[in-house]
PASEBA-1860 file (N, C-alpha, C; in nm, 3 decimals):
! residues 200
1> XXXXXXXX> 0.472/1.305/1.616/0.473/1.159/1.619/0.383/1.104/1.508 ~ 0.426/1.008/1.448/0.337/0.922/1.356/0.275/0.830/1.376 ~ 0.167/0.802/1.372/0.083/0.652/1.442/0.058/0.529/1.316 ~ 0.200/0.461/1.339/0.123/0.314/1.258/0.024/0.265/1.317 ~ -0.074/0.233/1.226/-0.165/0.169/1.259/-0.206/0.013/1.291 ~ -0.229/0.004/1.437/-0.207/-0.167/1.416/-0.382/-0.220/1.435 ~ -0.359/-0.307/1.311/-0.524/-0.373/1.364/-0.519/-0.480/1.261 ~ -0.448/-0.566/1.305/-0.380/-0.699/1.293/-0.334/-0.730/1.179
9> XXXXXXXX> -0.334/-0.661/1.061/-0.240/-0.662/0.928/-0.155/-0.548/0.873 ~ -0.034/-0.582/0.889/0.042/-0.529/0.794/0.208/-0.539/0.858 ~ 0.259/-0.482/0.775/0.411/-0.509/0.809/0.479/-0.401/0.906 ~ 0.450/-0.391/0.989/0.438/-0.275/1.107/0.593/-0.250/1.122 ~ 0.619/-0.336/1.196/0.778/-0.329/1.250/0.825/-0.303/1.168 ~ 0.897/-0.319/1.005/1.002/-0.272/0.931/0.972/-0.085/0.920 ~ 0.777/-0.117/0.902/0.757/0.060/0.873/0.826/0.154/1.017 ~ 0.805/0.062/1.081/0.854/0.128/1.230/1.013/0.152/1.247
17> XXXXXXXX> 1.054/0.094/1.228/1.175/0.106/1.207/1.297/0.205/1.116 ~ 1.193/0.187/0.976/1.242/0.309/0.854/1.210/0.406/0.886 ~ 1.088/0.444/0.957/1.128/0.593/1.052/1.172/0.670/1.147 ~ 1.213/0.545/1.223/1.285/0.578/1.312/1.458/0.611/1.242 ~ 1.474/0.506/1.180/1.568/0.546/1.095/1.614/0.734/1.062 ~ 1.529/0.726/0.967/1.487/0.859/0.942/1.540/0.981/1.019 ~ 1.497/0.951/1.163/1.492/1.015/1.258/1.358/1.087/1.280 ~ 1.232/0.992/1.262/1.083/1.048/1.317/1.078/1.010/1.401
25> XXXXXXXX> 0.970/1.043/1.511/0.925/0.981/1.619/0.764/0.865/1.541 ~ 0.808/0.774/1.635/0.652/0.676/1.578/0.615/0.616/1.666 ~ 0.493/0.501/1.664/0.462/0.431/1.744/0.311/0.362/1.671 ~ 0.325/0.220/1.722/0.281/0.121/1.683/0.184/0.125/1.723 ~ 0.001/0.147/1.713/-0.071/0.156/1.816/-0.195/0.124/1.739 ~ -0.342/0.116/1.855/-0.435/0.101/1.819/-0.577/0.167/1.931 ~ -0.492/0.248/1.967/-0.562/0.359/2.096/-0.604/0.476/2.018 ~ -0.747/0.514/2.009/-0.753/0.608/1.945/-0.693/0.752/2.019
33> XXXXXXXX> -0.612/0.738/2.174/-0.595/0.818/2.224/-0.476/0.873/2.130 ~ -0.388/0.772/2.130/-0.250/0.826/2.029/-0.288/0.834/1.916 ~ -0.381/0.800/1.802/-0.390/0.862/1.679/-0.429/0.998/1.688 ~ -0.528/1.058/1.798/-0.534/1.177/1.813/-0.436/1.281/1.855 ~ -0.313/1.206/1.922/-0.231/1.282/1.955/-0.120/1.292/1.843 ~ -0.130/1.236/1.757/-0.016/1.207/1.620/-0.020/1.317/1.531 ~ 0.090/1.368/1.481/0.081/1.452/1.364/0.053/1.393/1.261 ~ 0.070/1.244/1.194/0.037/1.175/1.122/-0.009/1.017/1.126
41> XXXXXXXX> -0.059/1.001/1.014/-0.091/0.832/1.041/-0.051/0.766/0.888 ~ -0.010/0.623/0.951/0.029/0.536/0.820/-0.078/0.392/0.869 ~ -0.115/0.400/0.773/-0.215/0.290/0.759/-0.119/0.149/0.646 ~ -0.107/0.062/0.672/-0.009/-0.053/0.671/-0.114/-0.096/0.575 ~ -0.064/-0.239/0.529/-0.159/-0.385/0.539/-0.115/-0.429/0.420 ~ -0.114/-0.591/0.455/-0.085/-0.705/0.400/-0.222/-0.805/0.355 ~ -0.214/-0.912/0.300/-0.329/-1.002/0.255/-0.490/-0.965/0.184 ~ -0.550/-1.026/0.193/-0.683/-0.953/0.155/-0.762/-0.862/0.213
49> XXXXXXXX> -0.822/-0.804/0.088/-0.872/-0.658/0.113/-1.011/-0.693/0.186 ~ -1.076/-0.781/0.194/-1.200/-0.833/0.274/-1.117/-0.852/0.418 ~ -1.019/-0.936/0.455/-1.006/-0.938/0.610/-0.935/-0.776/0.646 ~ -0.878/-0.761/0.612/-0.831/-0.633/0.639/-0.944/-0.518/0.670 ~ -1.045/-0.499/0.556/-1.142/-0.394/0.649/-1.197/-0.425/0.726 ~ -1.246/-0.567/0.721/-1.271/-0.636/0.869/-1.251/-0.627/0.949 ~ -1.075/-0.619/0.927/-0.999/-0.652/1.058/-1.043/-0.444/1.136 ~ -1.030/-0.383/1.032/-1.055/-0.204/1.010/-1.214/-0.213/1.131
57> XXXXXXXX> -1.246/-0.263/1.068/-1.395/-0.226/1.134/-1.410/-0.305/1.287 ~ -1.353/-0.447/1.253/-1.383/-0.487/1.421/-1.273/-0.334/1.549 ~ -1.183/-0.359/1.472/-1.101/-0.230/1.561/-1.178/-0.108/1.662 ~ -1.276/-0.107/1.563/-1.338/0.033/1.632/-1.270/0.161/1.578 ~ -1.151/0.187/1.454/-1.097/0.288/1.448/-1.134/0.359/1.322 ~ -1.194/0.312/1.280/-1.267/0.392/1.154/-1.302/0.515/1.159 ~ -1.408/0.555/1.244/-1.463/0.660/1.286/-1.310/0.776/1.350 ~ -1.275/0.720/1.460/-1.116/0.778/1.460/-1.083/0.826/1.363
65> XXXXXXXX> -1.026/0.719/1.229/-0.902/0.766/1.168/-0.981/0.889/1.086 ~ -1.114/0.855/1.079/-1.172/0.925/0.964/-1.162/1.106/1.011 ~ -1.199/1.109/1.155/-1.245/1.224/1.224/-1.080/1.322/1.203 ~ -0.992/1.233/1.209/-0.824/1.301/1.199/-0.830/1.309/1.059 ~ -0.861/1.265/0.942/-0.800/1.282/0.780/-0.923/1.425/0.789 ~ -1.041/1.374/0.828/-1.155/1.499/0.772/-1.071/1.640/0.842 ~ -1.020/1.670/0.986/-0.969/1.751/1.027/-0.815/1.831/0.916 ~ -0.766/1.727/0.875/-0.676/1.749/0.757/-0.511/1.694/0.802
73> XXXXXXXX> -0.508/1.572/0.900/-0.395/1.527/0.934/-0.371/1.446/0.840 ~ -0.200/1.454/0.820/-0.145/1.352/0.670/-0.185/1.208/0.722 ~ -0.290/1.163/0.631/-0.226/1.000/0.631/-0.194/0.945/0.518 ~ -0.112/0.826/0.527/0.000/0.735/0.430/-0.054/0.621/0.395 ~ -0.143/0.529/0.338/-0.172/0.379/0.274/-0.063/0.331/0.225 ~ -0.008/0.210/0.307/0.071/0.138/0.191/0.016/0.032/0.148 ~ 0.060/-0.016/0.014/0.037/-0.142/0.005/-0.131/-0.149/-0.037 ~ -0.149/-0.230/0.070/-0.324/-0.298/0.088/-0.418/-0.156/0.191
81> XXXXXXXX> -0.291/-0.107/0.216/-0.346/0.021/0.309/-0.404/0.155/0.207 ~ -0.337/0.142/0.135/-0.367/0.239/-0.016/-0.523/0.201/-0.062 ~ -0.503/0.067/-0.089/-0.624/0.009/-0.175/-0.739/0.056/-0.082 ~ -0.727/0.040/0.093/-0.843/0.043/0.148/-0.922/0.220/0.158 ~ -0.814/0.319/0.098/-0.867/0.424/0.105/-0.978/0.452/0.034 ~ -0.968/0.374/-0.117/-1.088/0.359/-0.202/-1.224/0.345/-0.192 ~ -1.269/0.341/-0.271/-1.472/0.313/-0.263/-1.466/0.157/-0.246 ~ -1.415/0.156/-0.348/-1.444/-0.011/-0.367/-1.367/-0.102/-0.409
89> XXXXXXXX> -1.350/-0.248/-0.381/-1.282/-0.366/-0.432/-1.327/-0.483/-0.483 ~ -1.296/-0.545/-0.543/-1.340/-0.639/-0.605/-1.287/-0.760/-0.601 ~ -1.195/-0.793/-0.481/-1.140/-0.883/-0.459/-1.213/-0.964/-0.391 ~ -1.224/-1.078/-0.480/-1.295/-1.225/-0.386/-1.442/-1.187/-0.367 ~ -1.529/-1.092/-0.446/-1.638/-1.065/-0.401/-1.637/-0.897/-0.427 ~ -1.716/-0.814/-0.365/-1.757/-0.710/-0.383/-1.714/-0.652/-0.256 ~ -1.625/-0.552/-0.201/-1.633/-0.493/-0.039/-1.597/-0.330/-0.073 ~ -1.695/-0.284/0.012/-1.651/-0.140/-0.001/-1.519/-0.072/0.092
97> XXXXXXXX> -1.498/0.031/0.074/-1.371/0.051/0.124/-1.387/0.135/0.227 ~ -1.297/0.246/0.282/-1.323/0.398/0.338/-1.341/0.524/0.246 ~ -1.351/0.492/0.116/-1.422/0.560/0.019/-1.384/0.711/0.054 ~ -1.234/0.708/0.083/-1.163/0.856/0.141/-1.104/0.902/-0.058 ~ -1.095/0.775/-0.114/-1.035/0.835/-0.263/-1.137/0.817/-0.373 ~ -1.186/0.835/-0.471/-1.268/0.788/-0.542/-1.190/0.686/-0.666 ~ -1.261/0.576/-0.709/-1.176/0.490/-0.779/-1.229/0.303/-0.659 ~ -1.155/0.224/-0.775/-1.208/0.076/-0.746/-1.083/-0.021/-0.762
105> XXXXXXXX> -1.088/-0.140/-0.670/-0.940/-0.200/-0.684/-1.004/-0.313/-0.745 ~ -0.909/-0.297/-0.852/-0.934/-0.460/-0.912/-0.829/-0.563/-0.976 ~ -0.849/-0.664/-1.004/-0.757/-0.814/-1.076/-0.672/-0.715/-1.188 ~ -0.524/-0.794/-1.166/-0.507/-0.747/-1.278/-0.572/-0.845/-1.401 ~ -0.550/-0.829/-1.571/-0.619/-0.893/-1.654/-0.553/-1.028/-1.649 ~ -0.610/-1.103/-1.792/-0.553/-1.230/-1.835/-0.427/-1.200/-1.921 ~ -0.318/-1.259/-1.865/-0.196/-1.285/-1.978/-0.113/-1.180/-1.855 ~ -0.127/-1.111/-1.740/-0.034/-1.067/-1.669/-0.030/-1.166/-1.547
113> XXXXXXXX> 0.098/-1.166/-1.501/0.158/-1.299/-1.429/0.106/-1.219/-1.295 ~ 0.064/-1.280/-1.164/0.030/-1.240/-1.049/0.070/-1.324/-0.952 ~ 0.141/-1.266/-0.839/0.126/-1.117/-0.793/0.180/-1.069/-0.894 ~ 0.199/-0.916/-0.900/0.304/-0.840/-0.968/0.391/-0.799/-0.857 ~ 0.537/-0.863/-0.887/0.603/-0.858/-0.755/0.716/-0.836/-0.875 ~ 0.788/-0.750/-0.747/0.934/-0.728/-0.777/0.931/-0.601/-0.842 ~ 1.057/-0.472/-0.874/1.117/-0.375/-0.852/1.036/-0.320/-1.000 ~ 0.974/-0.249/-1.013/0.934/-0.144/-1.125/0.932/0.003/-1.080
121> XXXXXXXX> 0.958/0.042/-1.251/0.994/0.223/-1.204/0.872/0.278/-1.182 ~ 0.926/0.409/-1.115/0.808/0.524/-1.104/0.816/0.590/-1.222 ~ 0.710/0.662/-1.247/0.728/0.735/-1.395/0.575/0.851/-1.360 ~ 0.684/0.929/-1.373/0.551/1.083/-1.367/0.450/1.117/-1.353 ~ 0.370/1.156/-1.265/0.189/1.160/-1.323/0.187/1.344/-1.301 ~ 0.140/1.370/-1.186/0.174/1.495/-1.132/0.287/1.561/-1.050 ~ 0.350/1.732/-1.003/0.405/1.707/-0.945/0.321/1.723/-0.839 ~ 0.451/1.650/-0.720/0.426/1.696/-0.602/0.495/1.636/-0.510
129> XXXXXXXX> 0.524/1.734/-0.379/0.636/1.766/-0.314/0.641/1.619/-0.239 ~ 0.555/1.530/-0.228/0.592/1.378/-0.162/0.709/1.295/-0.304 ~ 0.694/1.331/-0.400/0.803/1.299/-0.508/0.902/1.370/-0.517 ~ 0.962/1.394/-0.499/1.080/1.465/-0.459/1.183/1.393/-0.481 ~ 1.256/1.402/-0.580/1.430/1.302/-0.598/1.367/1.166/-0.612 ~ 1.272/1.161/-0.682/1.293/0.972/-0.719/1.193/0.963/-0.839 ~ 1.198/1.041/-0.886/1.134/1.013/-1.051/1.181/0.925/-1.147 ~ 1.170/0.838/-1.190/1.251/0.704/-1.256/1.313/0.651/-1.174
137> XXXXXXXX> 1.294/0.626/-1.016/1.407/0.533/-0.977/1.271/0.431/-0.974 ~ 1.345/0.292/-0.905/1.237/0.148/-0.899/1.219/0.148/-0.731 ~ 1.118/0.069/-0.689/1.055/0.050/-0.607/1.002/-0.072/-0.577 ~ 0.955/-0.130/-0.477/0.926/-0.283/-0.453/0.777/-0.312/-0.450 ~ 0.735/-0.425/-0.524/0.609/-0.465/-0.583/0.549/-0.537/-0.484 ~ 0.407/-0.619/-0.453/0.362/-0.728/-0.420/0.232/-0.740/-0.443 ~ 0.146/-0.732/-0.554/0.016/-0.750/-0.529/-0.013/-0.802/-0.618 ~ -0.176/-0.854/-0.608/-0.241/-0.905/-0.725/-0.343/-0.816/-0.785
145> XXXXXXXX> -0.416/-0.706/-0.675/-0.528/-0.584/-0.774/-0.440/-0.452/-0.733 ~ -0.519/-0.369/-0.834/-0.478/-0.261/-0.829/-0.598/-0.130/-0.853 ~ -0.521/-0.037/-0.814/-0.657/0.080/-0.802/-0.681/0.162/-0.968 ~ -0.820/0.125/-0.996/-0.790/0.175/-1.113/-0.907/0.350/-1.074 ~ -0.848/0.429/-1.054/-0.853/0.602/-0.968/-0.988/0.695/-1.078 ~ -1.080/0.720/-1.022/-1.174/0.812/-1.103/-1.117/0.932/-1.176 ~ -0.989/0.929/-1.107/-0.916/1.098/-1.124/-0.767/1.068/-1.113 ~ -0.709/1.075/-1.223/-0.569/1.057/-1.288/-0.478/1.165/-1.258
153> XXXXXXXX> -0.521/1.277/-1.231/-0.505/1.407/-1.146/-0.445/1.359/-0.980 ~ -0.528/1.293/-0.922/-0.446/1.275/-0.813/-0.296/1.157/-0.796 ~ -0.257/1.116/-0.922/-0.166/1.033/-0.937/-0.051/1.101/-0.940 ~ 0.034/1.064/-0.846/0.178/1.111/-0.819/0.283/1.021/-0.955 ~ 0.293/0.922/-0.911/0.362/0.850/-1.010/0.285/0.689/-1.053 ~ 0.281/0.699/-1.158/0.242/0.525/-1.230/0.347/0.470/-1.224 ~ 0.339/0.309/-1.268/0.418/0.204/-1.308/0.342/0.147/-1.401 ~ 0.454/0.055/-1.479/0.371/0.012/-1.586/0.397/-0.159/-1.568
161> XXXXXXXX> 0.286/-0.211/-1.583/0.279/-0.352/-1.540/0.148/-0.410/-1.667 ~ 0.189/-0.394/-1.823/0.095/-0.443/-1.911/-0.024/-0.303/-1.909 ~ -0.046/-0.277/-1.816/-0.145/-0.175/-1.759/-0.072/-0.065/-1.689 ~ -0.138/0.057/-1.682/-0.105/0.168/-1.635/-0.175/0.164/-1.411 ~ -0.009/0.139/-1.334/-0.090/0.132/-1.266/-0.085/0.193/-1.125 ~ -0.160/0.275/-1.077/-0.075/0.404/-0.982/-0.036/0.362/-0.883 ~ 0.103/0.426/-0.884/0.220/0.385/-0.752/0.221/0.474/-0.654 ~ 0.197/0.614/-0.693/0.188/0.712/-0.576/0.070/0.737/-0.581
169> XXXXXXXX> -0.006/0.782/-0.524/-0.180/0.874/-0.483/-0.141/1.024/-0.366 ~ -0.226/1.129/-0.439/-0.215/1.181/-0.324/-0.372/1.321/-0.384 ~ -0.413/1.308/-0.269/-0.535/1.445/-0.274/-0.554/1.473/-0.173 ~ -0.473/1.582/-0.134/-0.431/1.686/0.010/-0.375/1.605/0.070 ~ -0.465/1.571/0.192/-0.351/1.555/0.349/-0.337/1.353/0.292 ~ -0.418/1.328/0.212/-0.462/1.173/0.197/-0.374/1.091/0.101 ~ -0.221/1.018/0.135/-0.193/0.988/0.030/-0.139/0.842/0.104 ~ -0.093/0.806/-0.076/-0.071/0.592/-0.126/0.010/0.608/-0.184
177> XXXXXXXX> 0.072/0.511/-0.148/0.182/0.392/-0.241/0.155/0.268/-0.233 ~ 0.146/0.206/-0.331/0.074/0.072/-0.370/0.217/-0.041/-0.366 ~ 0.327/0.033/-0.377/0.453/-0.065/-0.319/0.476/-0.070/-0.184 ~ 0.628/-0.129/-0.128/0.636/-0.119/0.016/0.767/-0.015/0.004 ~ 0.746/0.116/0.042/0.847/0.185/0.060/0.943/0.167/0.164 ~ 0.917/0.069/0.270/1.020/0.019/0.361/1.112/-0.091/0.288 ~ 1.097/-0.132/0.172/1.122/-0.247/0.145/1.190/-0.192/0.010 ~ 1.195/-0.091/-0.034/1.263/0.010/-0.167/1.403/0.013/-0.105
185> XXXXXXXX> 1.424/-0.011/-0.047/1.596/0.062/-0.065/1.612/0.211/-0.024 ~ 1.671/0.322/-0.074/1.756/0.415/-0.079/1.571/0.475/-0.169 ~ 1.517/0.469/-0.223/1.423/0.505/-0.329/1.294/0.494/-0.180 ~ 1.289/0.402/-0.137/1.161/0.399/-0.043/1.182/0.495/0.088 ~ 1.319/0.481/0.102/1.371/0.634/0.248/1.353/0.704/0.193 ~ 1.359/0.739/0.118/1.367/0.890/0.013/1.168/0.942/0.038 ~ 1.098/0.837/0.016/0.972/0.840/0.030/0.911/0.888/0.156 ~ 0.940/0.810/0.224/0.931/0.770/0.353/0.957/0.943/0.410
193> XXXXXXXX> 1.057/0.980/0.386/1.157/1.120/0.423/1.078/1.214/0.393 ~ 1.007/1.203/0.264/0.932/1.319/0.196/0.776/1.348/0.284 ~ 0.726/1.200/0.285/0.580/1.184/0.377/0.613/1.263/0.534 ~ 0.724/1.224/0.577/0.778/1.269/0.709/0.743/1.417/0.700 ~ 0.888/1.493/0.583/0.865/1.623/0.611/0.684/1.694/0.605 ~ 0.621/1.660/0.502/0.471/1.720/0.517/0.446/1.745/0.645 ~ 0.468/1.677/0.764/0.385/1.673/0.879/0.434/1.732/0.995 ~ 0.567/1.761/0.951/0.706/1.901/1.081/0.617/1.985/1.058
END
């Protein structure tokens, strides 16, 4: 079973849904009883990276999620869920992250239009077996910062947005996508499918 994570941001239900699709088992939760019982976890989130760890920390599940990634269970960041794996952000202020990846999220520059929304390709970094059949296909955008990674090594695939800017993450059981792979099409199942198999 996979445990989306609910603790009041992110786009839960569609992720819930594309795996069920799939044919995974999932469930929407915020019991640390079922993250412990999960073969995996997807960590969601929408809006800012300040209410969101907020929202992370009033939860009480920090310590949880942390005690399951340190043990070596897959988890998934999408989105704003990616960004929060980081050290640090710089959105609206200074907030640290779960400092599970090393690297800092920040604005994109002056002269790029924001959000950066809408369909850009993936394009190569390392391999690895969560990329699987979608090397140059496109994928769905929405943000305004991005993670700029201590270690270019753990980058699955970039996009290019004026700036070089990573779309996949992964170092061991701990991986991101900075798009919404529920929201990709035929390119985001494909994703979705690949994160799945790691965890049979």
């Amino acid at each position: 079973m996979i445990a989306i994570i609910d603790y009041g941001v992110g786009n839960l239900k569609s992720v819930y849904k594309a795996l069920i699709k799939l044919g995974f088992k999932a469930q929407i939760t915020a019991k640390e009883e079922d993250i412990n019982k999960s073969n995996g976890i997807i960590l969601p989130g929408v809006g800012a990276f300040r209410d969101a760890i907020n929202h992370l920390i009033d939860s009480g599940l920090i310590d949880c999620l942390k005690k399951n990634i340190y043990s070596g269970k897959p988890i998934l960041g999408i989105c704003l869920g990616m960004q929060l794996l980081y050290d640090k952000s710089y959105e609206d202020g200074e907030w640290d992250g779960l400092g599970l990846l090393k690297g800092d999220v920040v604005r994109f520059g002056d002269g790029l239009k924001v959000p950066h929304m809408g369909w850009n390709q993936l394009v190569k970094g390392v391999d690895d077996p969560i990329g699987k059949d979608v090397e140059g296909e496109y994928v769905y955008f929405v943000h305004s910062y991005y993670v700029k990674p201590q270690k270019n090594e753990e980058v699955v695939f970039w996009t290019d947005y004026g700036v070089k800017v990573p779309a996949v993450v992964r170092k061991g059981n701990i991986l991101g996508m900075q798009f919404h792979p529920e929201k990709s099409g035929e390119t985001g199942m494909k994703l979705l499918r690949n994160f799945g198999e790691l965890i049979k």
